[in-house]
C-alpha positions in Angstrom: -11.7 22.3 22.2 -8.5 22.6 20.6 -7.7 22.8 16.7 -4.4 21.4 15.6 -3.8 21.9 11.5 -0.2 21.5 10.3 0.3 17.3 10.6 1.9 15.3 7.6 0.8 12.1 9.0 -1.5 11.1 11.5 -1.6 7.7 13.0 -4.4 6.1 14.9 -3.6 3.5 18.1 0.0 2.9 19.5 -0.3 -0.6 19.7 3.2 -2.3 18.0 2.2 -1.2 14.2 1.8 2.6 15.1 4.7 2.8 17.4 6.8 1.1 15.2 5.9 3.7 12.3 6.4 6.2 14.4 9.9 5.4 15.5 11.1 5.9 11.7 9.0 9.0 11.3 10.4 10.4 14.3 14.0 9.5 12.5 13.1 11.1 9.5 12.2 14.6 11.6 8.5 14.5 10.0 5.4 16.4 11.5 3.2 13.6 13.3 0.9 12.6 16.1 0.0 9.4 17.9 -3.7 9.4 18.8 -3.9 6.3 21.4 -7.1 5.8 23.4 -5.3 3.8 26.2 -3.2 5.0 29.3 -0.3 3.1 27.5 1.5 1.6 24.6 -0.2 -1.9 23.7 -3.5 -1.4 25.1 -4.8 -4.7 23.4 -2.1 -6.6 24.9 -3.3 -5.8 28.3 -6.6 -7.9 27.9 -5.4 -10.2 25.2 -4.9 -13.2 24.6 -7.4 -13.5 28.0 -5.0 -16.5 29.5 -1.9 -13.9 28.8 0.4 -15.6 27.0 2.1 -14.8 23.9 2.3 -17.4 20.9 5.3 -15.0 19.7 8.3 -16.9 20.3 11.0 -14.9 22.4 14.3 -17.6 21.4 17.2 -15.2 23.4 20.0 -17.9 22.8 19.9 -18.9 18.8 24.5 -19.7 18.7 24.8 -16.1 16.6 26.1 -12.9 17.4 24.5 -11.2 14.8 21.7 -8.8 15.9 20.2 -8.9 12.3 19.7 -12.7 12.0 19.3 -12.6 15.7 15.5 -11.2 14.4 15.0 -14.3 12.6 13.9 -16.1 15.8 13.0 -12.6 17.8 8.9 -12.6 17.2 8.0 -9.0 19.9 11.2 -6.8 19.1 10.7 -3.9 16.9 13.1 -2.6 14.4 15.1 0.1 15.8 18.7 1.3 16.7 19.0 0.5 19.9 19.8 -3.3 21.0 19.1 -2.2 24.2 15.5 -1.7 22.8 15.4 -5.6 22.0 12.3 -7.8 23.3 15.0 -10.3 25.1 15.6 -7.7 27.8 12.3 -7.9 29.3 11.8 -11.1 29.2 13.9 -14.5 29.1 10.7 -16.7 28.6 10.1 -18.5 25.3 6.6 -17.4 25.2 6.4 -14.3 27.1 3.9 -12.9 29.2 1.7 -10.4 27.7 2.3 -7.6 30.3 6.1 -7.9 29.5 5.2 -6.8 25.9 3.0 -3.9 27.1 6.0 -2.6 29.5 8.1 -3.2 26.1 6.0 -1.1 23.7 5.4 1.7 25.9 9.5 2.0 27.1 9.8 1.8 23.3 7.8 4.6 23.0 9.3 6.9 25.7 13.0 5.6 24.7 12.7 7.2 21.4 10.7 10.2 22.6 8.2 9.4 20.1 5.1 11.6 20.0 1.9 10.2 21.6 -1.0 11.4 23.0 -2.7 9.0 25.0 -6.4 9.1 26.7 -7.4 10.4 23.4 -10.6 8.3 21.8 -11.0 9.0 18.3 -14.7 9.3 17.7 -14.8 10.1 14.0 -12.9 10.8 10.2 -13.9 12.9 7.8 -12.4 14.0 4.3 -12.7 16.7 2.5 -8.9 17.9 1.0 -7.5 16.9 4.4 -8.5 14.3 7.0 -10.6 15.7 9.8 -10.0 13.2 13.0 -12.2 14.4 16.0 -11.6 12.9 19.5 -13.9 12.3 22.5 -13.1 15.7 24.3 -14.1 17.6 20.9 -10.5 18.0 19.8 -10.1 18.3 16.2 -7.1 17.4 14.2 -6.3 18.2 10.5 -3.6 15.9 8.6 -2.5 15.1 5.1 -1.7 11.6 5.6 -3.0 9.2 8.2 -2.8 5.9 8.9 -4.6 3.7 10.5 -2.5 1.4 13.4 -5.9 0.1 15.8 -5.8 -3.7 14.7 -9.1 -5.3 14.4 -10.4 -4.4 17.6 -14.3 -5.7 17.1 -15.0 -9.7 17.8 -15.9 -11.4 14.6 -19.6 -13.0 14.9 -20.4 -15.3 12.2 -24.3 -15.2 10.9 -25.2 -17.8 12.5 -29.4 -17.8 14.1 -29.1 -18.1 17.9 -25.7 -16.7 18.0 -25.9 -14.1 20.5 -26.8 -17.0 23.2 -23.2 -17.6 23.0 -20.4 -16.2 25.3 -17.7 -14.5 23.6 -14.5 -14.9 23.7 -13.4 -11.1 24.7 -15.4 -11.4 28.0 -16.3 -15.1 29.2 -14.8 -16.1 32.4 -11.6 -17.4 32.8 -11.7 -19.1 35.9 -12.0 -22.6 34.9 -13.7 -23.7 38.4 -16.9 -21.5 36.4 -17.0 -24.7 34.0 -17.1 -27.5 36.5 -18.6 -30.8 34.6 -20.4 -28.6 32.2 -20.9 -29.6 28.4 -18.9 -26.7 26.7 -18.6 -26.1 22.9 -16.1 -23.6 21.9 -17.2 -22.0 18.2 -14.0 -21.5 16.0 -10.6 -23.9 15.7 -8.1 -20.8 15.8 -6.2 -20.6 18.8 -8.3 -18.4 20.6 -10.9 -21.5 20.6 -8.1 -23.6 21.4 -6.3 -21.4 24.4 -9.7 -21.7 25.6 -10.5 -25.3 25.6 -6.9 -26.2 26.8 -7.7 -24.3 30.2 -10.8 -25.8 30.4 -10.0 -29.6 30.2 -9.4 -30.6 33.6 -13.2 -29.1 34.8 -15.4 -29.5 32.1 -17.6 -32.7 31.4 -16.8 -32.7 28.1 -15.8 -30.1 25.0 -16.6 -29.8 21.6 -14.7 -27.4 19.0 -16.8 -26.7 15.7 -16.4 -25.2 12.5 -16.9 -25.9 8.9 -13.4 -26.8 7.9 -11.3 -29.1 9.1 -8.2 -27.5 11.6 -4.9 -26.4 10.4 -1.5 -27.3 11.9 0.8 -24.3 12.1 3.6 -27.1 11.7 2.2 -27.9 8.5 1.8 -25.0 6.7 3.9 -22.8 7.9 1.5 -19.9 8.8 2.3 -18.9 12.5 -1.4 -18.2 12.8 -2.9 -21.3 12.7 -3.0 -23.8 15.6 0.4 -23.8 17.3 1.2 -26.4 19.2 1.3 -24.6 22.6 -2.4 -24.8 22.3 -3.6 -28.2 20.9 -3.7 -30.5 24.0 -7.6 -31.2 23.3 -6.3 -33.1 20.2 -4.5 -35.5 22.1 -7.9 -35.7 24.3 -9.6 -36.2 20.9 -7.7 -39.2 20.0 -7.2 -40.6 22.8 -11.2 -41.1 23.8 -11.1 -38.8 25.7 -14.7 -37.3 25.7 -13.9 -34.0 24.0 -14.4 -33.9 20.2 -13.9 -31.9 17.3 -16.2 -31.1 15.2 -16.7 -30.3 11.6 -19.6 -28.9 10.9 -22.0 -25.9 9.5 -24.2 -24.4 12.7 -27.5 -24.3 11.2 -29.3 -22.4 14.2 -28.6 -22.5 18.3 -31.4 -22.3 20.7 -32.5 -21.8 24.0 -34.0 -25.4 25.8 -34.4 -25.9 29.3 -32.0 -23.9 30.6 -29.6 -25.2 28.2 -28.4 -25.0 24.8 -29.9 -26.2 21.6 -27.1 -26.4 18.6 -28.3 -27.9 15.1 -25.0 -29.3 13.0 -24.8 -30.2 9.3 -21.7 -32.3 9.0 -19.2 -30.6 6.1 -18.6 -35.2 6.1 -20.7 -38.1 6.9 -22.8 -37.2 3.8 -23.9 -33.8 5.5 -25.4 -35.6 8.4 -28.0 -33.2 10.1 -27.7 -33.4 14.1 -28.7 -31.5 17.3 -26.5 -31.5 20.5 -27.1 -30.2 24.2 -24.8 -27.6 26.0 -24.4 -25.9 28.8 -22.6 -23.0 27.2 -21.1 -21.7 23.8 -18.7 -19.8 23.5 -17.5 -17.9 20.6 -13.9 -17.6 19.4 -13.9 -16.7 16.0 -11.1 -13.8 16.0 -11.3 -10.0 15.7 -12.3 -7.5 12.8 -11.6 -4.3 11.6 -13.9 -1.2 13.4 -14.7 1.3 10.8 -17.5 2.9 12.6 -15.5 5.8 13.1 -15.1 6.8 9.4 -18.3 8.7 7.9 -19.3 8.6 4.2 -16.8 10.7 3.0 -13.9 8.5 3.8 -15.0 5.1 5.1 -12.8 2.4 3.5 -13.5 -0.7 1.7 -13.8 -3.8 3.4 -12.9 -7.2 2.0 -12.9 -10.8 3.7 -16.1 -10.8 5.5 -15.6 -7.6 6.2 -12.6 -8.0 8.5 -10.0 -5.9 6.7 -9.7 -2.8 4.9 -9.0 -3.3 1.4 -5.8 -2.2 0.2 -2.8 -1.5 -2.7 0.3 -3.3 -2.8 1.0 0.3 -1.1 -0.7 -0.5 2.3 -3.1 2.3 0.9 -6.7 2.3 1.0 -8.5 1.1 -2.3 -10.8 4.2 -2.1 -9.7 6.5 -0.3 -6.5 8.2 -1.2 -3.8 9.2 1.6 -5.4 6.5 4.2 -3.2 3.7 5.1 -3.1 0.3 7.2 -0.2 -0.7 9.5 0.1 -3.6 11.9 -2.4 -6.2 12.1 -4.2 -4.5 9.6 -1.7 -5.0 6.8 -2.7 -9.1 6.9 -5.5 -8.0 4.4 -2.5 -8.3 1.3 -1.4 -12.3 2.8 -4.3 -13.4 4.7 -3.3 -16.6 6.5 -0.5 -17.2 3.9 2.4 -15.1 5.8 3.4 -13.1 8.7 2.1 -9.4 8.4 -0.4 -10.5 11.3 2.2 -10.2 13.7 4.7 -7.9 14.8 7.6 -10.4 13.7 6.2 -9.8 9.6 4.8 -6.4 9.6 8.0 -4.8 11.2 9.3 -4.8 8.0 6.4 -4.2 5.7 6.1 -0.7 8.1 10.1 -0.2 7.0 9.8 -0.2 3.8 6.4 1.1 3.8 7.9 4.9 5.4 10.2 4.3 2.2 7.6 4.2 -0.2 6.0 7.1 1.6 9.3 9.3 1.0 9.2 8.4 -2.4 5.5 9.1 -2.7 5.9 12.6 -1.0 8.5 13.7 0.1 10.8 13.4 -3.5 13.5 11.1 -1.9 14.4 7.6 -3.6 14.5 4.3 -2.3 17.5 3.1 -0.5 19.8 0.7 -2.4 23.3 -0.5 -3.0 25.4 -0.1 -5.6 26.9 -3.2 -6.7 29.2 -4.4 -9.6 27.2 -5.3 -12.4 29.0 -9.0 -12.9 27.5 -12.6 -12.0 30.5 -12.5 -9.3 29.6 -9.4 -7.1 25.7 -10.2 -7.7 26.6 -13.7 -6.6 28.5 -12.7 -3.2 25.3 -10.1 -2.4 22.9 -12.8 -2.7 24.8 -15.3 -0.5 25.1 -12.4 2.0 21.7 -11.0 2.3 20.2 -15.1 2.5 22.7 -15.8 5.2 21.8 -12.7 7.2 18.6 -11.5 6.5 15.5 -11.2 9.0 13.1 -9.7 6.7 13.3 -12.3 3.8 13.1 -14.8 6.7 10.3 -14.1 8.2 8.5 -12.9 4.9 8.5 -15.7 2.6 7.9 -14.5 -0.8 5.8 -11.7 0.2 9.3 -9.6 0.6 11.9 -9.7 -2.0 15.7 -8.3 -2.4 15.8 -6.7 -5.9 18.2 -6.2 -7.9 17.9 -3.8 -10.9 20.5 -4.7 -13.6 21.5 -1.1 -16.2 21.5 -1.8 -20.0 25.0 0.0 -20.3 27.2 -1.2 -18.0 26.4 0.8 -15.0 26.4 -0.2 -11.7 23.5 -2.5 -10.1 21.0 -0.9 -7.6 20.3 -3.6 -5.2 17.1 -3.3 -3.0 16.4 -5.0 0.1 13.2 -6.1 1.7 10.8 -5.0 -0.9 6.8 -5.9 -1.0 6.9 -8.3 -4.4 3.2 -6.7 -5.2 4.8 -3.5 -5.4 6.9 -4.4 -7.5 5.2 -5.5 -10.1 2.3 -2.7 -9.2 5.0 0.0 -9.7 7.9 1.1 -12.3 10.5 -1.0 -10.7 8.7 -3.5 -12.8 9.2 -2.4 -15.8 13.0 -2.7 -16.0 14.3 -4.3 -18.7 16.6 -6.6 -16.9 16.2 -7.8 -13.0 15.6 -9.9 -10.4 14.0 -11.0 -7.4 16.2 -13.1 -4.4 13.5 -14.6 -1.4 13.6 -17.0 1.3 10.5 -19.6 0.5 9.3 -23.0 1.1 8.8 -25.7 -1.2 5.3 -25.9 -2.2 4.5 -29.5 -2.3 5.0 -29.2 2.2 2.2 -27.2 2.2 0.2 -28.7 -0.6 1.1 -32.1 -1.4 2.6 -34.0 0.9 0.3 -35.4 4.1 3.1 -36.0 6.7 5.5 -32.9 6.5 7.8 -35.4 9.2 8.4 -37.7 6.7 9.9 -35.8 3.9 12.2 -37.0 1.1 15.5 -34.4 1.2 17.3 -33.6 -1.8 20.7 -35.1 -2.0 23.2 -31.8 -2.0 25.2 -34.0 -4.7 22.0 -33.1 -7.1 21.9 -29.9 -7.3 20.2 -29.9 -10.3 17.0 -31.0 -8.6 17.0 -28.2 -6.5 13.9 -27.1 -7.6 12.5 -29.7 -5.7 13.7 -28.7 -2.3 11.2 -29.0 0.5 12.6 -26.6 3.5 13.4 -23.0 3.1 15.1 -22.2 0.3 16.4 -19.2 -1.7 15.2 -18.4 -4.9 16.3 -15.7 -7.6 14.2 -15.1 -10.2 14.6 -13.1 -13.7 12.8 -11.0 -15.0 12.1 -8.7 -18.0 9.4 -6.3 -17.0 6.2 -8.7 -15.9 7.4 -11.4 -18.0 9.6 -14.3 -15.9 12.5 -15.5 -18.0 14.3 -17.8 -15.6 13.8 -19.3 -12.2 16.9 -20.9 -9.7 17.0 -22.5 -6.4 19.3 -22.6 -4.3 19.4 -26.4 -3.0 17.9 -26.8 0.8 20.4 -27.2 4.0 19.5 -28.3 7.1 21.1 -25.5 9.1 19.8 -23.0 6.6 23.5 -21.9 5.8 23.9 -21.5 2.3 27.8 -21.0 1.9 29.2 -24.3 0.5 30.2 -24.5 -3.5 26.7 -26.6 -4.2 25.2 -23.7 -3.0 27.4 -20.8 -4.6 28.8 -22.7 -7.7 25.2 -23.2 -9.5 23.9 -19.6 -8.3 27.0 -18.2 -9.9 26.2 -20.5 -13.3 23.2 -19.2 -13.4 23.4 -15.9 -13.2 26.4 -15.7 -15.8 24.3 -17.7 -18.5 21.8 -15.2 -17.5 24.0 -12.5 -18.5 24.6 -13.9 -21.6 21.4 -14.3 -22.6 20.9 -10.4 -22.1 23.9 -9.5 -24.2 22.3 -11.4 -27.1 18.7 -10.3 -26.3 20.2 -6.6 -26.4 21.9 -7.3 -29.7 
């Protein structure tokens, strides 16, 4: 047994989210240890998804140069340095295959000589004034800070009665011979339940997908998450009489019959139609939750959304216990299926500006920003740079946010980039007398109004006035004066998401100087 005392931060599983917070901590020279209970880097990625392929797109040839909005369309790549260290040199397929992001993460790792120790199986946490992590071979490790980077490792099971008669996703065959005119129904419309069904349409009799609530397009709301299209050949089946089905529908109980499977439905339609079907075999794909059998009393986190996610600030930091943080997967707890900090494309850049808000927090340095001329012209050409370049507000719509902090006295701006827009509001930045907020969002009525999002009516670039109304991807700068919202401009729609013509620049720049004129009169 060996004791090892004198960590700042201590991070759990080097999976994407821990090496990636490793690579800054190793920039910033700061006292830290990797604790990974796998051979490698990636570990997960090794067994999932089980048909390995990656729903991460991998576009290598987007017609720019630029590495940063490069990023934009670059789903595996961590933020580093290096564009050697980019996801499109070890693999040119759109949707790669899983073992060339476990090769990735682990030459990431080595690359950057971050520090790992792998083969080590944390086996529990305590707290008293620091963190006590103890690992399988009785090794005990001491840290002020550590953050949790293992993803939700434990398969979710619904409380259903019957359900552990059914298969689960993490461990039922693959081979789709194993199936061969059997009646299958898969539990869960994510994509796990529809990766599965998709390999299992041309042997089984027939397949039915259940669950409560209807599915949800990826196309249509814009949440990578839901059902990409990669996935969804049983719809066409569906449609097309094909004898698979989906279902919508409560599971009241499953049982055991004749060698076969019992399943009792209430309809969520049809007037909540009670019915019982026959199956050869169930199988469960209802996604993954958090493990936090490793924390004892002293520390153990809160857990929120059945359970499946720690609970956390706007900081990433645990709701009750102090000095614990999330990374990675983990982090989805503040946008659950809303935005991207479920996958490494979004949570990159939460885990960048989170190891800013931890300098800040302890180690007395400020967050980075600009200085800018405090005039409607040079905030103008920053904001029409930062939406035609930036990754981060790209991929994080609305949950990240440039901000610019405008002085009462003539002073210089402070611009921020890639901010968490909770924290903002959770912290002082918020209670400036004078700033504002640029993102990259979508209009709402596409993901809330309107039933076809293929069939939608574009705002003419002549009106400009109605750009409000804009549909697409958008930016948006809004003004504020501490929590309270004075005024709110978009920046009409384009189809090639290139904002750099004068309807784009001429009303932004109107806007912000009525804006300053507004704070002249509110400071007289």
């Amino acid at each position: 047994m060996n004791i090892y005392t004198d960590f700042e931060y201590l991070i759990i599983g080097a999976g994407p989210g821990g090496i990636q917070l490793g690579y800054f901590l190793e920039k910033s020279n700061r006292n830290y240890l990797i604790l990974e209970a796998g051979e490698t880097a990636g570990t997960f990625f090794k067994n999932f998804p089980r048909h390995k392929k990656l729903i991460s797109i991998n576009k290598i040839y987007t017609g720019y140069d630029d590495p940063e909005i490069n990023l934009r369309w670059d789903w595996n790549s961590l933020l580093s340095d290096s564009e050697e260290m980019r996801f499109k040199n070890y693999s040119k397929q759109y949707l790669p295959h899983t073992d060339d992001l476990v090769k990735y993460l682990s030459d990431f790792a080595t690359h950057f000589h971050l520090k790992v120790k792998y083969n080590c199986q944390v086996v529990r946490i305590a707290k008293n004034d620091k963190f006590m992590v103890i690992d399988s071979n009785g090794n005990i490790y001491y840290t002020a800070r550590l953050i949790i980077a293992t993803g939700s490792s434990n398969p979710y099971i619904p409380s259903i009665p019957g359900i552990e008669l059914a298969e689960n996703y993490t461990n039922v065959s693959i081979n789709p011979e194993d199936f061969t005119n059997q009646r299958v129904l898969i539990i869960g419309k994510g994509n796990s339940g529809f990766e599965t069904a998709d390999h299992l349409l041309a042997t089984a009799a027939l397949i039915h997908i259940a669950s409560p609530n209807p599915v949800s397009m990826a196309w249509k709301t814009k949440y990578v998450g839901h059902l990409r299209a990669v996935n969804n050949n049983l719809l066409d089946t569906y449609q097309l009489k094909s004898q698979n089905v989906m279902l919508d529908a409560t599971l009241e109980k499953i049982e055991r019959q004749d060698g076969k499977f019992l399943v009792s439905f209430a309809y969520s339609h049809a007037d909540k139609e009670l019915e019982d079907i026959v199956y050869d075999r169930i199988i469960l794909c209802t996604g993954f939750r958090f493990d936090d059998s490793i924390f004892d009393e002293s520390c153990k986190p809160e857990l929120v959304i059945n359970n499946r996610f720690p609970n956390q600030t706007s900081e990433w930091e645990s709701t009750n216990v102090k000095d614990l943080y999330f990374v990675g997967v983990l982090m989805h707890m503040r946008d659950y299926k809303k935005k991207q900090s479920g996958f490494i494309h979004g949570f990159r850049y939460n885990i960048r500006v989170l190891q800013h808000i931890l300098k800040r927090k302890y180690h007395n340095q400020e967050l980075p920003y600009q200085l800018i001329d405090s005039t409607p012209q040079s905030l103008m050409e920053a904001i029409i740079r930062r939406v035609n370049l930036s990754s981060g507000l790209w991929q994080q719509t609305g949950f990240l946010c440039d901000l610019i902090i405008i002085p009462n006295h003539g002073e210089a701006a402070q611009y921020y980039e890639d901010m968490p827009t909770d924290y903002i509001y959770d912290s002082d930045l918020g209670q400036h007398y004078h700033y504002y907020t640029v993102t990259l969002e979508f209009g709402l009525d596409v993901i809330y109004a309107n039933p076809d999002p293929f069939a939608l009516e574009r705002v003419h670039k002549n009106n400009v006035e109605r750009a409000a109304l804009s549909t697409f991807i958008h930016p948006i700068i809004r003004h504020f004066c501490g929590k309270t919202l004075i005024a709110e401009h978009h920046v009409i729609e384009d189809v090639a998401s290139e904002w750099l013509e004068e309807v784009h620049i001429k009303p932004l720049q109107e806007f912000l100087c009525n804006q300053f004129s507004y704070r002249y009169l509110w400071l007289k």
